[in-house]
C-alpha positions as CSV (number, residue, x, y, z in Angstrom):
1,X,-11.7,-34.8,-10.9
2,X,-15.7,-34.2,-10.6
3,X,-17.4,-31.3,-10.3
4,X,-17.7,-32.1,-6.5
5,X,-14.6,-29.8,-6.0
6,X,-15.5,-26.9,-7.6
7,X,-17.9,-25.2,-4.7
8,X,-14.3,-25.6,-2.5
9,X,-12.2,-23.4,-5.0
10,X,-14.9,-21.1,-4.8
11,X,-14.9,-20.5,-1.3
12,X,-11.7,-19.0,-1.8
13,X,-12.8,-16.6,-4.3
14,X,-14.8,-12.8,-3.1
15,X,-18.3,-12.8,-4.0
16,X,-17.5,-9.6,-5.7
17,X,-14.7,-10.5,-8.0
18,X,-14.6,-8.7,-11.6
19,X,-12.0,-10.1,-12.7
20,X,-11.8,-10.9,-16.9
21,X,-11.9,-14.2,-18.6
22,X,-9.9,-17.4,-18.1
23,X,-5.7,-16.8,-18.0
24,X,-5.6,-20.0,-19.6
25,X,-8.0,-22.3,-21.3
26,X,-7.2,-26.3,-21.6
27,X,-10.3,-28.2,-23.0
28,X,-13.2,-27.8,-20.5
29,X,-10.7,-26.5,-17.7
30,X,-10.5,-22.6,-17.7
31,X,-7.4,-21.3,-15.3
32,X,-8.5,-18.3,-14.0
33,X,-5.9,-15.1,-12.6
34,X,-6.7,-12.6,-9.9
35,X,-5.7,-9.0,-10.4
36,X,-3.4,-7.3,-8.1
37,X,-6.5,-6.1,-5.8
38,X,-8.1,-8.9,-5.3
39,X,-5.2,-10.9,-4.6
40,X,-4.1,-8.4,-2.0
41,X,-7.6,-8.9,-0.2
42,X,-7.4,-12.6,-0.5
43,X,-3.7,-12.3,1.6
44,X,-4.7,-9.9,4.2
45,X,-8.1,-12.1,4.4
46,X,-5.4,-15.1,5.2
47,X,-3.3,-13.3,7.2
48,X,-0.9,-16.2,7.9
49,X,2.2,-14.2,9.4
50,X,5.3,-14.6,8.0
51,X,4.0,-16.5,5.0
52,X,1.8,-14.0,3.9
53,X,3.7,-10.9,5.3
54,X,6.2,-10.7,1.7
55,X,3.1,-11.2,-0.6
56,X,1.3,-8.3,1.1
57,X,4.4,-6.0,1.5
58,X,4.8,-6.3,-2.0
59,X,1.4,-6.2,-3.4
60,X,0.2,-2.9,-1.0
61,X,3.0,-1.2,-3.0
62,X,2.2,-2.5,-6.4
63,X,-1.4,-1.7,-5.6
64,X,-1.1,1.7,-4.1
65,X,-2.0,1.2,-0.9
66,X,-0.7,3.4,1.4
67,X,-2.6,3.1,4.8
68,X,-4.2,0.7,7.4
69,X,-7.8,1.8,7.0
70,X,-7.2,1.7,2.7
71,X,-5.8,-2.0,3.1
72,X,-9.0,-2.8,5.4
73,X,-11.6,-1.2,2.9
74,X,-10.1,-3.2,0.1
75,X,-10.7,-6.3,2.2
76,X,-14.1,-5.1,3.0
77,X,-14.7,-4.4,-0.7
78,X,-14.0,-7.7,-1.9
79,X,-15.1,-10.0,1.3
80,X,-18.1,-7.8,2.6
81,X,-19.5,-11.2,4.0
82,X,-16.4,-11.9,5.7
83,X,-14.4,-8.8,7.9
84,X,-10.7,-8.6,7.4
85,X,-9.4,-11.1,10.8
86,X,-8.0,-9.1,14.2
87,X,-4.4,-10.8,13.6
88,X,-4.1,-8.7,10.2
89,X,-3.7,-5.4,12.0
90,X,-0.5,-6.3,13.0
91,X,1.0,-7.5,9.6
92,X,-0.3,-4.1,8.2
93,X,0.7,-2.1,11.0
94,X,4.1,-3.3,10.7
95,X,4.3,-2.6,7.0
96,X,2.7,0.4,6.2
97,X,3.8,3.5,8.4
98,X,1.9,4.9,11.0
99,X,-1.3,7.3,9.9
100,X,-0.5,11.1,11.2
């Protein structure tokens, strides 16, 4: 594999990320593990229905998130450069309850 592939797993990745070292290290080829947060931000980022809908449920709990506006200002946090798309709203409005 060259190097040439390395600015496309980047993309992927928030400008901001703090996660730790490598989860895994294997020669020159570090393996690298997103905390709960950023992983969250990555999925409502995605937003790709039902295949992201279980991994956000999950990880809004496991994260503390309890509210529309918190799970967009995570996103913004971690992808200032890139807003949180329109089709998330629904996803997050149908799995966190409705802000009084």
């Amino acid at each position: 594999m060259s190097g040439s592939t390395l600015p496309q797993i980047e993309t992927f990745l928030p400008s901001s990320r703090q996660n730790g070292g490598p989860f895994y290290r294997f020669g020159s080829l570090d393996v690298v593990a997103a905390d709960g947060r950023t992983m969250l931000a990555m999925k409502i980022r995605a937003s790709r229905g039902r295949r992201d809908e279980p991994d956000i449920a999950l990880l809004l709990v496991s994260c503390g998130v309890t509210t529309v506006e918190q799970a967009f200002a995570l996103c913004e946090k971690y992808f200032p450069e890139d807003p949180a798309p329109s089709r998330a709203r629904p996803i997050l409005d149908c799995l966190l309850p409705p802000e009084k």
